[in-house]
C-alpha positions in Angstrom: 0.0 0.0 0.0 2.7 2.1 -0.5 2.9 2.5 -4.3 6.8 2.2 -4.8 6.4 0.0 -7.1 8.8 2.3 -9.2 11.4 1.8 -6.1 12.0 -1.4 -6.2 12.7 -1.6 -9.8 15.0 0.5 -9.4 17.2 -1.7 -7.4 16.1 -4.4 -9.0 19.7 -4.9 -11.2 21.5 -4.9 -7.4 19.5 -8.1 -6.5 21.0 -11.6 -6.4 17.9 -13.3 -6.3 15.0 -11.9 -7.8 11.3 -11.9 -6.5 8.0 -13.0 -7.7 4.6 -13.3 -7.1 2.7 -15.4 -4.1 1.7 -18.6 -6.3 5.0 -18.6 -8.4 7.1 -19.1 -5.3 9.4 -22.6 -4.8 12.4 -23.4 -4.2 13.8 -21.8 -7.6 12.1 -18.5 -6.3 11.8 -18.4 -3.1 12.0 -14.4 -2.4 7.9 -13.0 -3.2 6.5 -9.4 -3.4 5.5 -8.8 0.2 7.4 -11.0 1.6 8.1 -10.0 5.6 11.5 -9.2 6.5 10.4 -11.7 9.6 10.3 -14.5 6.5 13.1 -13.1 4.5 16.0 -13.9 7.4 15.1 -17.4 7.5 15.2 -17.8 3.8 18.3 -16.2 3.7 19.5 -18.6 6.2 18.1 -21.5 4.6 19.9 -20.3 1.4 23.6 -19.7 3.5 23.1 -16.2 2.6 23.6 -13.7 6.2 20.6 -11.6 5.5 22.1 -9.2 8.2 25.4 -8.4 5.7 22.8 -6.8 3.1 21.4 -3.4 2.5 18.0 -3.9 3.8 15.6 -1.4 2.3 12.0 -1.0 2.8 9.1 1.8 1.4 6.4 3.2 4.2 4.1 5.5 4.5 2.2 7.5 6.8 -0.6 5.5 8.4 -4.1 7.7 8.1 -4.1 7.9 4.2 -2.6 4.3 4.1 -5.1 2.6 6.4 -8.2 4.7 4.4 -6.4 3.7 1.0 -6.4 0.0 2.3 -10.0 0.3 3.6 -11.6 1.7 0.2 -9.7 -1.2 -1.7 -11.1 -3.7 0.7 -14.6 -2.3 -0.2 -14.6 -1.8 -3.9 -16.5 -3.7 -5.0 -18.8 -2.4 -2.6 -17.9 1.5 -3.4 -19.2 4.0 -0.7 -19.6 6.5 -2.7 -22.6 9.0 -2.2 -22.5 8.8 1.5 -22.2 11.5 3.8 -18.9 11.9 5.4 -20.1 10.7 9.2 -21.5 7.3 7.6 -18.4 6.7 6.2 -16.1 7.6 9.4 -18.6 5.2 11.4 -18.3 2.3 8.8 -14.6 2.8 8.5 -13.8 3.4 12.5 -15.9 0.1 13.0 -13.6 -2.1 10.4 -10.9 0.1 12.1 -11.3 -1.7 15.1 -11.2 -5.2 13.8 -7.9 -4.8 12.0 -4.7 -5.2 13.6 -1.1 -3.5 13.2 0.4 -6.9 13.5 -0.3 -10.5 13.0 -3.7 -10.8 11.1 -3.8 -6.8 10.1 -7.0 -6.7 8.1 -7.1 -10.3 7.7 -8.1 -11.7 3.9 -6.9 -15.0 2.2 -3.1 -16.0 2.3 -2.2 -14.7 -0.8 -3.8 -11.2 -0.1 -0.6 -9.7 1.3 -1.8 -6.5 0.7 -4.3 -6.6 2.8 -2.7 -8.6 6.1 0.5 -6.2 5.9 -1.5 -3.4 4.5 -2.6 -2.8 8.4 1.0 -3.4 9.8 2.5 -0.9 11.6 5.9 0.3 10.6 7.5 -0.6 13.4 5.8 -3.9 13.2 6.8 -4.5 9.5 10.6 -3.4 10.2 11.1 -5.8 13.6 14.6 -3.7 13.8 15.5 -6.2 10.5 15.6 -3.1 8.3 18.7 -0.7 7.1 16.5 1.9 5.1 13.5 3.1 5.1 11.9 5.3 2.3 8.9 7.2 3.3 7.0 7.6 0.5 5.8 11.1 1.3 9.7 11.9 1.3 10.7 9.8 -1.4 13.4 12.0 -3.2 15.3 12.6 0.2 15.0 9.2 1.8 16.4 8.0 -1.6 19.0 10.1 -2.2 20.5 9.3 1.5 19.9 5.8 0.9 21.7 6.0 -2.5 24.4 7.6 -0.9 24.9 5.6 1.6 25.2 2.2 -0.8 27.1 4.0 -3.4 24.6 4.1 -6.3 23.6 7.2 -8.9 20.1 6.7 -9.9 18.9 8.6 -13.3 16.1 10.0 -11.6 13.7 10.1 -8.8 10.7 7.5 -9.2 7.5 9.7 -9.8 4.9 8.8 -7.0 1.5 10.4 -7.0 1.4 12.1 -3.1 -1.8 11.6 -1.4 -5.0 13.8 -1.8 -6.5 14.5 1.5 -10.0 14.3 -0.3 -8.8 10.9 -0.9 -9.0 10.0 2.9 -9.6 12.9 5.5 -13.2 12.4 5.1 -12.5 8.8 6.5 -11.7 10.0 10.0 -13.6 10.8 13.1 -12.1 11.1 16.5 -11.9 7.9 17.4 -10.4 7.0 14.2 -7.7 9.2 14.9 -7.2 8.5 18.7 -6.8 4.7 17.1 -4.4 5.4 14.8 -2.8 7.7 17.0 -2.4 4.9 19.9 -1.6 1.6 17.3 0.8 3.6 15.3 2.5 5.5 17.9 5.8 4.7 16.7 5.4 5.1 13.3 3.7 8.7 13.7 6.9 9.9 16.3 10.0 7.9 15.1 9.3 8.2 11.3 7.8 12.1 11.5 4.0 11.2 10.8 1.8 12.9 12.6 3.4 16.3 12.1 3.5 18.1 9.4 2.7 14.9 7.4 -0.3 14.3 8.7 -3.1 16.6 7.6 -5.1 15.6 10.8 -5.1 18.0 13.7 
């Protein structure tokens, strides 16, 4: 739920070991997209590779448009458009409270990554196994530090769309906010959303 996409083909000529999609995975290709770093270390280890000895980069982004994003994916096939912005607060604040920012997240079928991780914290997600992160609100900065810091001249910044507050605002009541607020605590102080990021008061 990020939509760096664009990122990690960028890198993509860096990797060893390419990755794939959910149902393609075996023992031939064994690295998927939205694969947990959690997973990742042991099949580095069950490949001899030391996942700790490699760059270790991961794209985030701030959790009140990303949880609304996930929400209105979730539910389009049942869109909610035409109503009024306090029916839609209440319908999302109650599927809100179902999801989690680890484990489960907002549940689905195994192969709905999107969805489980889609709910995950940051902090959760990066279990202290990541090197990098890119927030994708600051992806030309986080980029060029991260570039830097492997040694690596990209042509050009990846071009990702930045969130509309229209998109997602109208998503949030209070206790929305005080959930999101409280679940993502870490992501909102230690990664800088919450502030000026954040377009909730």
């Amino acid at each position: 739920m990020t939509d760096c996409f664009a990122v990690e083909q960028l890198f993509l000529p860096f990797c060893e070991v390419g990755t794939t999609d959910y149902f393609s995975r075996g023992p031939d290709s064994p690295f998927y997209r939205y694969m947990p770093p959690d997973e990742a270390v042991w099949r580095f280890d069950a490949m001899g590779l030391d996942f700790y000895k490699y760059h270790r980069i991961t794209c985030v982004r701030d959790p009140f448009p990303r949880l609304a994003a996930l929400f209105d994916r979730i539910h389009a096939a049942r869109p909610l458009t035409g109503l009024r912005r306090h029916d839609r607060a209440e319908r999302f604040q109650r599927w809100l409270a179902t999801t989690r920012p680890d484990g489960p997240g907002a549940g689905g079928r195994p192969d709905q990554l999107w969805r489980r991780y889609g709910a995950w914290s940051a902090e959760n997600w990066c279990g202290g196994k990541i090197t990098h992160v890119i927030r994708r609100e600051r992806l030309d900065t986080d980029l060029a530090e991260v570039c830097a810091d492997i040694g690596f001249a990209p042509g050009g910044v990846p071009v990702v769309p930045p969130d509309d507050p229209d998109d997602w605002l109208g998503h949030y009541g209070p206790e929305a906010i005080a959930h999101v607020r409280s679940h993502y605590a870490w992501d909102l102080d230690v990664l800088g959303y919450g502030t000026a990021d954040s377009c909730v008061a």
